[in-house]
C-alpha positions as CSV (number, residue, x, y, z in Angstrom):
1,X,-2.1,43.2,51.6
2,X,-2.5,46.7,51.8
3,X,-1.9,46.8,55.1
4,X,1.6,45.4,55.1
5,X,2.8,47.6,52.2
6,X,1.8,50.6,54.6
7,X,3.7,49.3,57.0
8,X,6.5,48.6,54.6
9,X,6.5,52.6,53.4
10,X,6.5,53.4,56.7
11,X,9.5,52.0,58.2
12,X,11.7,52.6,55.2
13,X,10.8,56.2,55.0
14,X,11.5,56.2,58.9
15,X,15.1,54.4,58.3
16,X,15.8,57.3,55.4
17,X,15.4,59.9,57.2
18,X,17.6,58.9,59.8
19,X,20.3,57.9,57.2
20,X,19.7,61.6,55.8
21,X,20.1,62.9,59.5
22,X,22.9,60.9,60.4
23,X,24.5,62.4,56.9
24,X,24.0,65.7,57.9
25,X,25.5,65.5,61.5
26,X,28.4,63.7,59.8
27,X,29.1,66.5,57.7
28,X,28.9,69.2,60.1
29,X,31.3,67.3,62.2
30,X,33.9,67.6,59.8
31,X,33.1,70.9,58.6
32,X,34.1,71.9,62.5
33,X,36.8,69.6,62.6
34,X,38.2,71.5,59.5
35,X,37.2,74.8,61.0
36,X,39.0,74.0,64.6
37,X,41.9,72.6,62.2
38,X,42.3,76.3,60.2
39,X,42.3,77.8,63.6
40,X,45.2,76.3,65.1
41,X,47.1,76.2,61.5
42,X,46.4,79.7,60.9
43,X,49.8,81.6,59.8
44,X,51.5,83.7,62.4
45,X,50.7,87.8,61.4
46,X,54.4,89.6,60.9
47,X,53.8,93.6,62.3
48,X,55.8,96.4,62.7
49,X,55.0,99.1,65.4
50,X,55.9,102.8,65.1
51,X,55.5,105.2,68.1
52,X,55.3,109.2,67.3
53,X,55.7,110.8,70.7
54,X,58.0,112.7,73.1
55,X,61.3,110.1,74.1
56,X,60.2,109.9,77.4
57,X,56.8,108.8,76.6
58,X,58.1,106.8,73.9
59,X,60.0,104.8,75.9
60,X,57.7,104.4,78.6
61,X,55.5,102.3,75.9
62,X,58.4,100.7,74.3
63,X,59.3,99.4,77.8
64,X,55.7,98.2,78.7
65,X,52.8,98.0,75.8
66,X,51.1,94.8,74.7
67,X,51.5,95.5,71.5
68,X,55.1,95.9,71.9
69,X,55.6,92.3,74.1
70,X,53.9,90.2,71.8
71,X,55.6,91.2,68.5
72,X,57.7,88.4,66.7
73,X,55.2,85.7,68.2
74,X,54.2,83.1,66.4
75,X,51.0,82.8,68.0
76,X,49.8,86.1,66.9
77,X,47.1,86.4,64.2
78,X,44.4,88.5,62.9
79,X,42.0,88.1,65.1
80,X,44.7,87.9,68.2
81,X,46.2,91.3,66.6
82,X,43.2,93.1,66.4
83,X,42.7,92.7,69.9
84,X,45.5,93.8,71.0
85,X,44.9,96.9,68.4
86,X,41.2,97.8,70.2
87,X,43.0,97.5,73.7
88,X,46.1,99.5,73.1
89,X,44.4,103.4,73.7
90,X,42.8,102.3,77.2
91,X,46.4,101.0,77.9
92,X,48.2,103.9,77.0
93,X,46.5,106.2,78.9
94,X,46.8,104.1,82.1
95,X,50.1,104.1,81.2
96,X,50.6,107.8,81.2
97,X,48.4,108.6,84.0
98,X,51.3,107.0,85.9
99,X,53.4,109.6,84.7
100,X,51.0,112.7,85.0
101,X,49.7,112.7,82.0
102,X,45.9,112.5,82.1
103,X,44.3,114.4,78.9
104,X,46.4,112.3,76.1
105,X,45.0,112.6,72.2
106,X,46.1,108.9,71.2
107,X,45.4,108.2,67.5
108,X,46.1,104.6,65.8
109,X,46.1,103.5,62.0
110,X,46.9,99.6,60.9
111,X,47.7,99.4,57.3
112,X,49.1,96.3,55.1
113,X,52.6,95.9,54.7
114,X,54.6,93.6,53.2
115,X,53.0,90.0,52.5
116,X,50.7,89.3,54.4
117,X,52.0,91.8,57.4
118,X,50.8,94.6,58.9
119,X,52.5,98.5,59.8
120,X,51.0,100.2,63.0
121,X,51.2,103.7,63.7
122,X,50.4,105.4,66.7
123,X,50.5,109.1,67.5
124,X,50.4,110.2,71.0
125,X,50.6,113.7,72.3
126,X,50.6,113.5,76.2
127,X,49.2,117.0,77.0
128,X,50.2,119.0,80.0
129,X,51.3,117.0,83.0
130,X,49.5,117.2,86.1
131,X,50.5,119.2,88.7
132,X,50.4,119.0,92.7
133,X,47.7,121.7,93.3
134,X,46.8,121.5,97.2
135,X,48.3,118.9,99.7
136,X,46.1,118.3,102.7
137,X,48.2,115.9,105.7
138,X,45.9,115.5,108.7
139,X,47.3,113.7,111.5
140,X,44.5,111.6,113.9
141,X,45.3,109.7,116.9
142,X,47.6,109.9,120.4
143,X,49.8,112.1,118.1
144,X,47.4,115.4,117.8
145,X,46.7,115.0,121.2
146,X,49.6,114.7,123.4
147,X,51.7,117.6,124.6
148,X,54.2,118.8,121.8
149,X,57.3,118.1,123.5
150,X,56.0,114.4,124.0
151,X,55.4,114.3,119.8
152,X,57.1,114.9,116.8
153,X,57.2,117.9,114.9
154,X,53.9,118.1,113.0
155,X,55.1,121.0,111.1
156,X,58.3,119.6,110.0
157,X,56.7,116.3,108.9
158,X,54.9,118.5,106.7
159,X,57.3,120.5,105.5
160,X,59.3,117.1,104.5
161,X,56.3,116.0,102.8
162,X,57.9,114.1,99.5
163,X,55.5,115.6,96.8
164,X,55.2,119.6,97.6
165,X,52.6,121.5,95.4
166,X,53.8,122.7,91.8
167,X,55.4,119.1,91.3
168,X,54.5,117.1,88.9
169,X,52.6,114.3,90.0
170,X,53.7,110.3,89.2
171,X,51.9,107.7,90.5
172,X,55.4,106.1,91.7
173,X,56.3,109.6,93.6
174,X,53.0,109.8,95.3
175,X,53.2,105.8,96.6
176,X,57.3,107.1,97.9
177,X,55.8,110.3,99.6
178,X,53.4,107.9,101.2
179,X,55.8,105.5,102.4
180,X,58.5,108.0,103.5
181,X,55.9,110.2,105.6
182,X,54.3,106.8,107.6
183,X,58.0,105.5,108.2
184,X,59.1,108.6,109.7
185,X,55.8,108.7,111.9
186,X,56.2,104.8,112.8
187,X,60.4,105.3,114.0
188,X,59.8,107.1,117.0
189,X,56.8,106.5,119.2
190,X,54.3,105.2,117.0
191,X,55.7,102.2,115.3
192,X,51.9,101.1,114.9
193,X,50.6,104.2,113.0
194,X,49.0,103.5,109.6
195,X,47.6,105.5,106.8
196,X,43.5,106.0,107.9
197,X,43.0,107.7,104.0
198,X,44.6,108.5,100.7
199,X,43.3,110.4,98.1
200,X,44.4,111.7,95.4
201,X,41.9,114.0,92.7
202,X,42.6,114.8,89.6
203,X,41.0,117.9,87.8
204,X,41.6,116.9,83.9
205,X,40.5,120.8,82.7
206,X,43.0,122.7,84.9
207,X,45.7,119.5,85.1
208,X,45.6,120.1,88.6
209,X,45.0,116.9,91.1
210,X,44.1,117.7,95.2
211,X,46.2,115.4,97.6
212,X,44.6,114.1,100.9
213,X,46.8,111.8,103.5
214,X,45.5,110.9,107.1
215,X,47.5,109.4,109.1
216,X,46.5,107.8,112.9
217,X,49.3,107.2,114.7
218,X,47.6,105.1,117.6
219,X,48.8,105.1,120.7
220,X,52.7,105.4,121.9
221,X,54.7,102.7,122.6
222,X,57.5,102.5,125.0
223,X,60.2,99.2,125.2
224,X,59.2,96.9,127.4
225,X,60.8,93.9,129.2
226,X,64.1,92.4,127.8
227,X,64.5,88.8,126.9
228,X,67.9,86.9,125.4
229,X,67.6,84.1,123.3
230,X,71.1,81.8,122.7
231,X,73.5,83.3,125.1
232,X,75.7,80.2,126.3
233,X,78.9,80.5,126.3
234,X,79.4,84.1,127.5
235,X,77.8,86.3,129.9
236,X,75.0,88.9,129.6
237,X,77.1,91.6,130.1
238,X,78.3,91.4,126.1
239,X,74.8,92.2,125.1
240,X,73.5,94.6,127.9
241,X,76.7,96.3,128.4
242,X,75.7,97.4,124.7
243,X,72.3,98.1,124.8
244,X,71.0,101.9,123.8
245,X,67.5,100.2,124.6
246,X,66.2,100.7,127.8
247,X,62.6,99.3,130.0
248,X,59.9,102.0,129.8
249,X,62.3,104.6,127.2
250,X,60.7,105.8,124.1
251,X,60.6,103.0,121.2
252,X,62.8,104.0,119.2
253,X,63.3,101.8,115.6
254,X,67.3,103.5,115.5
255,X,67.6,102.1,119.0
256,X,66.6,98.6,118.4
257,X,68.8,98.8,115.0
258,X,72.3,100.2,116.6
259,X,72.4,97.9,119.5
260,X,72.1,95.1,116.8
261,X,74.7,96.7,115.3
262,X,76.7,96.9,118.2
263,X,76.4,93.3,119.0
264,X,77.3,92.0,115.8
265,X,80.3,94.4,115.5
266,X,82.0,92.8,118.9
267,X,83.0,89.4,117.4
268,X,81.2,87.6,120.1
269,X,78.5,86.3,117.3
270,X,77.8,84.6,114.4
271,X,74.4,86.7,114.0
272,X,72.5,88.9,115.9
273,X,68.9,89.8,115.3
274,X,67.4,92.6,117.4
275,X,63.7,92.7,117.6
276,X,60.6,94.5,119.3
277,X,56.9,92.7,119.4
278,X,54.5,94.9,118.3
279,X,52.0,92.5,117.4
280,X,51.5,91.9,121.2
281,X,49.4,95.0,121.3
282,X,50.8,96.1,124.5
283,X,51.6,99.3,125.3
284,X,55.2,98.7,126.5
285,X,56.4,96.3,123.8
286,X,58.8,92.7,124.9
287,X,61.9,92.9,123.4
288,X,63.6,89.9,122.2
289,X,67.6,89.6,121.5
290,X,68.2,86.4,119.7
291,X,72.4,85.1,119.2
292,X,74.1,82.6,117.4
293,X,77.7,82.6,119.2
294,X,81.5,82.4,117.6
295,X,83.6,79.8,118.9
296,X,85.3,81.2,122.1
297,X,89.1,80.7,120.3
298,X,89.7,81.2,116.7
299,X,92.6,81.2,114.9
300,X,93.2,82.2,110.9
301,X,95.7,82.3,108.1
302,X,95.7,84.4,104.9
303,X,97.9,85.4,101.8
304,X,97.1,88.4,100.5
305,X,99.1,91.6,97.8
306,X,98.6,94.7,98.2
307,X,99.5,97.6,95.7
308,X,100.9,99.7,98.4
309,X,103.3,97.0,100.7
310,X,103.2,93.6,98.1
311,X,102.7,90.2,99.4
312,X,101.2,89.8,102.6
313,X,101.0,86.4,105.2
314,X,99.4,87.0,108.0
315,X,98.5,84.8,111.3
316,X,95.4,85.4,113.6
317,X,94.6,84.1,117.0
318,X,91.4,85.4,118.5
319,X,90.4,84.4,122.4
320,X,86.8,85.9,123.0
321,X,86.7,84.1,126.9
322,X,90.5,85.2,127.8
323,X,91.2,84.2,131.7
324,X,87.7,83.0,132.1
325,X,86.4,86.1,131.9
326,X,84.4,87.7,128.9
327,X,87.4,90.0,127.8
328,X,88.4,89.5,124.1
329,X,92.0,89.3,122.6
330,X,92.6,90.0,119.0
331,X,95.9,88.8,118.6
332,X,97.7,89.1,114.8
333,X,101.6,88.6,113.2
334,X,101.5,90.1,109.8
335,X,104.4,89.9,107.6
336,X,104.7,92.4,104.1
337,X,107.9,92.9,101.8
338,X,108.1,96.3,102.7
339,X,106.1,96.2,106.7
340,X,105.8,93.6,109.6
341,X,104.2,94.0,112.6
342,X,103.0,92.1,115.7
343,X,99.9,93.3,117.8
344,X,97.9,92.5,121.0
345,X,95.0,94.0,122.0
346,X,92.4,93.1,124.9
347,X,88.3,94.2,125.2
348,X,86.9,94.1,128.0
349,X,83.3,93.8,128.4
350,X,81.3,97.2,127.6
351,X,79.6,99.1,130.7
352,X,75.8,99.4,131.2
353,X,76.5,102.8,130.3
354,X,78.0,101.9,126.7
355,X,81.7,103.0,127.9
356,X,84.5,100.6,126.2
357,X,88.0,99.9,127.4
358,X,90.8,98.6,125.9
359,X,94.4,97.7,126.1
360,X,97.3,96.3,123.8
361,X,100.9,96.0,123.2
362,X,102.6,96.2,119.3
363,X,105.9,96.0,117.4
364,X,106.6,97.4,114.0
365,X,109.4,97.4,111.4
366,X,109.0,98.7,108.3
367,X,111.7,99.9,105.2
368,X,109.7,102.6,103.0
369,X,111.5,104.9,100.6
370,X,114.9,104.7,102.2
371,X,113.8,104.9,105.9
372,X,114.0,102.1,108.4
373,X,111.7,102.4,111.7
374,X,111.3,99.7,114.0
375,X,108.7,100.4,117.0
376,X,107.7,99.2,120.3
377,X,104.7,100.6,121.3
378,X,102.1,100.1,124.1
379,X,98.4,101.8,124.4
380,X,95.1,102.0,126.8
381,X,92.2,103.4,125.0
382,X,88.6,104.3,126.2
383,X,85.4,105.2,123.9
384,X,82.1,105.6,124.3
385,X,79.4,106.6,122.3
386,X,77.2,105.5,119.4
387,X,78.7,104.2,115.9
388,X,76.7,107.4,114.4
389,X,78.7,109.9,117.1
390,X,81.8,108.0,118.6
391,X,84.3,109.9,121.4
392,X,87.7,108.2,122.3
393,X,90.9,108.9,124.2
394,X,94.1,107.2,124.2
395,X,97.4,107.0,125.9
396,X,100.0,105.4,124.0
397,X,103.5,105.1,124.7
398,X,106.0,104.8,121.5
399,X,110.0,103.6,121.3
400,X,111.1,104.0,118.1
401,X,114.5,103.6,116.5
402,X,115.4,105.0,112.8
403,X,117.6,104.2,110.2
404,X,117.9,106.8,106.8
405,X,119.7,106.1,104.2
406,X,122.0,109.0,103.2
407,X,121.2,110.6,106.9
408,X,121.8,110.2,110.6
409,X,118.8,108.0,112.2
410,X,117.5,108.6,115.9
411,X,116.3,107.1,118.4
412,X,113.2,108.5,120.4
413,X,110.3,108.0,122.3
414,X,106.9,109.9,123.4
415,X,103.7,109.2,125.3
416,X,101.1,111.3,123.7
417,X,97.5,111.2,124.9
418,X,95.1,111.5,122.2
419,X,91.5,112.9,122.4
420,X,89.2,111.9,119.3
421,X,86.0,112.1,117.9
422,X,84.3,110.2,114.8
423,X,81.2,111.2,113.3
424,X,79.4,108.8,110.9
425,X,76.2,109.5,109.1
426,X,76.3,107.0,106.2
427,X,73.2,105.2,104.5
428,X,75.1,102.1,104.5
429,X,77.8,100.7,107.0
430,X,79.6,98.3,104.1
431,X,79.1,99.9,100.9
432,X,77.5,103.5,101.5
433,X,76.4,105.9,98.4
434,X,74.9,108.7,100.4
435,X,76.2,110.4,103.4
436,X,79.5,111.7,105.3
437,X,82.0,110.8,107.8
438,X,84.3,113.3,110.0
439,X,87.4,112.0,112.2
440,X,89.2,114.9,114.5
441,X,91.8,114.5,116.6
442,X,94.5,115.8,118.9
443,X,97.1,114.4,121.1
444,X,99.2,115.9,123.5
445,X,103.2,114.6,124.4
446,X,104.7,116.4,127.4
447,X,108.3,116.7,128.6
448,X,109.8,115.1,130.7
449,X,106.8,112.4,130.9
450,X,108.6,109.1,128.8
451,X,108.7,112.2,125.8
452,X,111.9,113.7,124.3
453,X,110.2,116.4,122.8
454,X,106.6,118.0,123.8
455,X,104.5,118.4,120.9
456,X,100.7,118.8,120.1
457,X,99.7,116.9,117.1
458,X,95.9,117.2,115.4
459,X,94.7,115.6,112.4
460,X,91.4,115.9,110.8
461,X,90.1,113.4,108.1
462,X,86.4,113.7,105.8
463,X,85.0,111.8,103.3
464,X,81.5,113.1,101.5
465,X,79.4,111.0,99.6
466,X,76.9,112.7,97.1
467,X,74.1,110.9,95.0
468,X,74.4,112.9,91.3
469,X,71.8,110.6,90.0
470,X,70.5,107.2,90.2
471,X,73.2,105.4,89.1
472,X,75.8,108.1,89.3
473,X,77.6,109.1,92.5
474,X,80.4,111.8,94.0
475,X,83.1,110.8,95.9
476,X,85.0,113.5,97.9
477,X,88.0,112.9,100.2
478,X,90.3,115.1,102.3
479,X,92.9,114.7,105.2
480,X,95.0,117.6,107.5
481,X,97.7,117.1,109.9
482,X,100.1,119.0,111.9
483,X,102.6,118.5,114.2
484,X,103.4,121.4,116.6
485,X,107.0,121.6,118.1
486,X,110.3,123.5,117.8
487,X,111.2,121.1,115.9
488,X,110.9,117.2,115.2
489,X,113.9,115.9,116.2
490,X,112.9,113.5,119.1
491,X,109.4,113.3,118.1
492,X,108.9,109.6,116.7
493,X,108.8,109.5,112.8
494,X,105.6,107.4,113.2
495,X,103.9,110.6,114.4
496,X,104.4,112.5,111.4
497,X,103.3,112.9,108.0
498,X,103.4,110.7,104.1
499,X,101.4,110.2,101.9
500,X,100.6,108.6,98.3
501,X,99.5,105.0,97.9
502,X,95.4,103.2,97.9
503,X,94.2,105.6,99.9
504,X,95.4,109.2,99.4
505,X,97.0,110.7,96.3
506,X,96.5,107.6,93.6
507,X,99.5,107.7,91.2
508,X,102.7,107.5,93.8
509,X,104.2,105.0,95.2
510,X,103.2,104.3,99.2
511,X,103.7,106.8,101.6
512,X,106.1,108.5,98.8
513,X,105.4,112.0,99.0
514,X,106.9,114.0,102.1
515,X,110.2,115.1,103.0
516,X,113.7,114.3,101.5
517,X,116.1,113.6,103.8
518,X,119.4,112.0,102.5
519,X,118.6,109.3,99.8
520,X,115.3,108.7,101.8
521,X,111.4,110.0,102.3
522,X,110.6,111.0,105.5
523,X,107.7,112.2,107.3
524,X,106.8,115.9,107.8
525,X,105.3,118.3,110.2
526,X,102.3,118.8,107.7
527,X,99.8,116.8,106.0
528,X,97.3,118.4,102.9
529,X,95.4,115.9,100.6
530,X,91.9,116.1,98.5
531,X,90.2,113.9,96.2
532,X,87.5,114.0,93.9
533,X,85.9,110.8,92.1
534,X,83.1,110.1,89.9
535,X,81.6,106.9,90.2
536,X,78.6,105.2,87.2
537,X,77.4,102.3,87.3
538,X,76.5,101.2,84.1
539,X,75.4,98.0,85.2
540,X,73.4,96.9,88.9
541,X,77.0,96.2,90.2
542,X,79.3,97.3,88.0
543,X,80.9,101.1,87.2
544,X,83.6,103.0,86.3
545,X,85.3,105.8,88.2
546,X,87.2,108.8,86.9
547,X,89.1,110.8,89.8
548,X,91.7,113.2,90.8
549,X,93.8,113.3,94.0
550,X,96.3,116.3,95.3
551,X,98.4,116.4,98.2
552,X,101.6,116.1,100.1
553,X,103.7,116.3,103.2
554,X,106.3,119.1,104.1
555,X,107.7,120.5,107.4
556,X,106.1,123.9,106.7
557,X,102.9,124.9,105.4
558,X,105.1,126.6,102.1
559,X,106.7,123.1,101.3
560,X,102.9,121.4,100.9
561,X,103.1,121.8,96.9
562,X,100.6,119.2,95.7
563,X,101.2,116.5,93.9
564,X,98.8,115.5,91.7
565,X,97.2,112.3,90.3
566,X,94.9,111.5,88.4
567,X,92.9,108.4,86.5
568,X,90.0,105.9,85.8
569,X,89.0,102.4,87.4
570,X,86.5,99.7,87.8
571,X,83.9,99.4,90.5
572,X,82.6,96.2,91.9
573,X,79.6,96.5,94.5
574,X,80.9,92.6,96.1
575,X,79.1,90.5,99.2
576,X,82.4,91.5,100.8
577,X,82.0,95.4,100.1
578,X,83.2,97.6,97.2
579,X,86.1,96.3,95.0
580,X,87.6,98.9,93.0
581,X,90.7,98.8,90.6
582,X,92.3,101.8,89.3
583,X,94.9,103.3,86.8
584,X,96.4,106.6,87.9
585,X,98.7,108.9,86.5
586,X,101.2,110.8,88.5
587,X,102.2,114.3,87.1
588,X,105.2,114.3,89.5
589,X,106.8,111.7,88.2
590,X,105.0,110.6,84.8
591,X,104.1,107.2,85.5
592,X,101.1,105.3,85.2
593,X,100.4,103.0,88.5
594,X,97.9,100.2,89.4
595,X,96.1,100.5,92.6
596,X,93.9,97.9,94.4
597,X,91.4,98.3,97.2
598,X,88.9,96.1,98.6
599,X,85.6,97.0,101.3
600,X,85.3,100.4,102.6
601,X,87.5,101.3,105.2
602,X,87.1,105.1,107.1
């Protein structure tokens, strides 16, 4: 009996504890649940954030602190916000460092405010920036070896180093510098150099920092053999007639990137891609031309308005395989309310040596403030050169006939041959901000040689293109001409000089300004015209301009009394080029006009 009511305490005391245990785990089970439950139903933490430091600075941590990014969530609490509060120092110093500032004093204070928000503070004094004390630019490689007029110039390279002592120094301007000197090592030569070692010390207690850059330019590289990839319908000569890229020549990255250029600009392809392999690792680098050709005929229709000649139709038939050969006719009809005119004009195929001849027939009629011209005119041109330095020369013969209303008209005709040349140095072929472009000409007419009158006739155009800032730019324009005769009867009106309209002095009608004769404007002798625009873009692709344009046309130098213009517009950076539409003022005559202009034309 006693032996079964032990056995009975036993295994009842046994079973209780378990219940107890059992109980407990129970318990702490929801006690976590509950916890875990607080957690993720935790009110969101309201704060404000107040920065105390110079406005560059303080926008610089507007723009990119923690702190800043995650206010207004509702994810944010305590425990989230204090987080953030303990990492903001460390963040604002690595922050600055990128701007030169590497001895801050950062002081932080989080106070209530509000229900159940809170009210940051944080004071930040930047200190003195650092400053570029010592820059040390070692060259390794075939480039400090070979013979100096087999190399670039070391000492220039050095002297266009990016980040010259006494600058401050920004972690953004020091990555540039890098960047700018190896691309200008790596364009002629050495297209496989590569940075060896950067460094970059900092000296906190005199805000100084040492500057180190090695650069190994490995060995030179010279083009290689010369392959074409998609040529079908046409024959090599369109591509190698263009090439400035020859077997065993200095590589040259301007080379490889101006015969592409070239290629695409003859109308022969679709695309054109240009390309060296430098990852074969040989010494004279394969070079690889890959097309995608245009149809051999092609013919187009548009409707257009322009400000300066109204509605415009025109008609297009281009032939780039013309008698079964690879010349190229550009063939157009284009019909205006106040100008039509017909043109032909045949390529034929570039030389291995780059030279490029032409040929072409047109007729013109036109009625423009009170004169009547219609011309017959025929022309063979030659040019040769690079798109960056272009020379030309024409021979042109022009018939023209000439009504004036209010005057006696003429008939006349000249052959003048024409010598030209047409400097480009642009950052951008279709919408350039940087850079300049020159055109200068003269042509020559002699009697008795299918001219009335001998004449000389020069013209000189420029256009300069000035970066004020980073989204702010300088536009300035100018044109010259003059005709030298006894006197321009007999020399064809075409030859001289009007102006106003899109493209010269904003603010008068087309090709208004010049010469009164009878009811009618004719052209003169002289030509004078400047312009000065202002371009920001207060948007990626989108500005406003504010300009001012002078100039006119006389038969003397003393009758050139500018007229001027003057106004705002709208700039569009389009796929197609720059669109820009302006409002000008003429002083002249005291009327506002709208001009329109699309691409960039020079």
């Amino acid at each position: 009996m006693s032996s079964t009511m032990g056995n009975f305490s036993y295994d009842k005391a046994t079973r209780m504890i378990a219940y107890w245990l059992r109980l407990c785990f129970a318990g702490l089970m929801v006690f976590w649940l509950l916890a875990c439950m607080s957690v993720l139903h935790a009110a969101s933490l309201s704060y404000d954030v107040e920065i105390r430091a110079p406005e560059a600075v303080s926008t610089l941590l507007k723009q990119n602190l923690e702190l800043i990014r995650w206010r207004g969530d509702k994810q944010i609490d305590a425990m989230q916000l204090r987080r953030l509060y303990r990492n903001t120092p460390d963040e604002i110093r690595h922050l600055l460092e990128t701007e030169g500032y590497y001895s801050p004093v950062v002081k932080m204070d989080m106070e209530s405010h509000g229900d159940q928000g809170k009210r940051i503070v944080i004071d930040v004094e930047p200190g003195k920036p650092v400053k570029v004390a010592s820059v040390d630019i070692e060259f390794t490689g075939a480039i400090a070896t070979q013979e100096a007029s087999l190399r670039p110039d070391i000492t220039q390279l050095k002297k266009e180093w990016q980040l010259p002592v006494g600058s401050i120094f920004r972690m953004a301007d020091w990555e540039t510098a890098k960047v700018a000197l190896l691309k200008q090592v790596t364009a002629v030569r050495y297209p496989r150099a590569e940075l060896e070692d950067t460094q970059a010390i900092v000296n906190p207690e005199t805000d100084t920092v040492a500057l180190k850059v090695v650069i190994n330019s490995g060995k030179p590289v010279t083009f290689g053999p010369i392959r074409i990839v998609g040529l079908h319908r046409y024959g090599e000569d369109v591509i190698m007639g263009q090439r400035p890229v020859k077997v065993g020549s200095t590589y040259r990255e301007n080379a490889l990137l101006n015969w592409q250029s070239r290629l695409q600009d003859t109308g022969y392809f679709r695309s054109v891609e240009v390309s060296a392999d430098l990852e074969s690792g040989l010494d004279e680098v394969p070079v690889t031309v890959t097309v995608v050709e245009n149809m051999k005929k092609h013919v187009s229709v548009g409707v257009g308005y322009s400000t300066d000649t109204a509605e415009r139709i025109s008609l297009s038939y281009d032939n780039l395989h013309l008698f079964g050969r690879d010349y190229k006719l550009n063939s157009s009809v284009v019909l205006q309310s106040k100008q039509r005119t017909a043109k032909a004009d045949i390529y034929l195929p570039p030389s291995m040596e780059g030279v490029r001849d032409s040929f072409g027939v047109m007729y013109d009629r036109s009625e423009i403030e009170g004169e009547d011209t219609r011309v017959v005119g025929a022309n063979i041109r030659r040019a040769w050169g690079t798109p960056r330095f272009e020379k030309y020369v024409r021979a042109e013969y022009l018939n023209e006939h000439t009504r004036i209303d209010g005057a006696d008209g003429q008939q006349s005709e000249a052959m003048p041959v024409t010598f030209g040349v047409v400097i480009r140095r642009l950052n951008n072929r279709l919408a350039p901000t940087k850079g300049y472009a020159v055109e200068a000409q003269v042509g020559v007419a002699a009697e008795p040689l299918l001219t009335d009158k001998s004449f000389i006739r020069s013209y000189l155009k420029g256009l300069r293109l000035q970066t004020v800032s980073e989204n702010s730019y300088l536009v300035l324009r100018g044109e010259l001409g003059a005709v030298f005769s006894d006197g321009k009867s007999g020399i064809p009106s075409t030859l001289m000089f009007r102006t106003g309209g899109d493209q010269s002095v904003r603010g008068y009608a087309y090709e208004s300004l010049g010469v009164r004769e009878g009811d009618a404007t004719v052209g003169g002798r002289y030509l004078a015209v400047a312009s000065a625009e202002y371009q920001y873009y207060f948007l990626k692709n989108w500005g406003v301009a504010f300009f001012v344009d002078a100039g006119n046309a006389g038969d003397t130098v003393s009758e050139l009394d500018p007229a001027v213009g003057y106004g705002i517009g709208g700039r569009w950076r389009s796929p197609a080029g720059p669109v820009g539409v302006d409002l000008a003022y003429g002083e002249r005559t005291g009327n506002f006009r709208l001009h329109f202009s699309l691409g960039f034309t020079f």
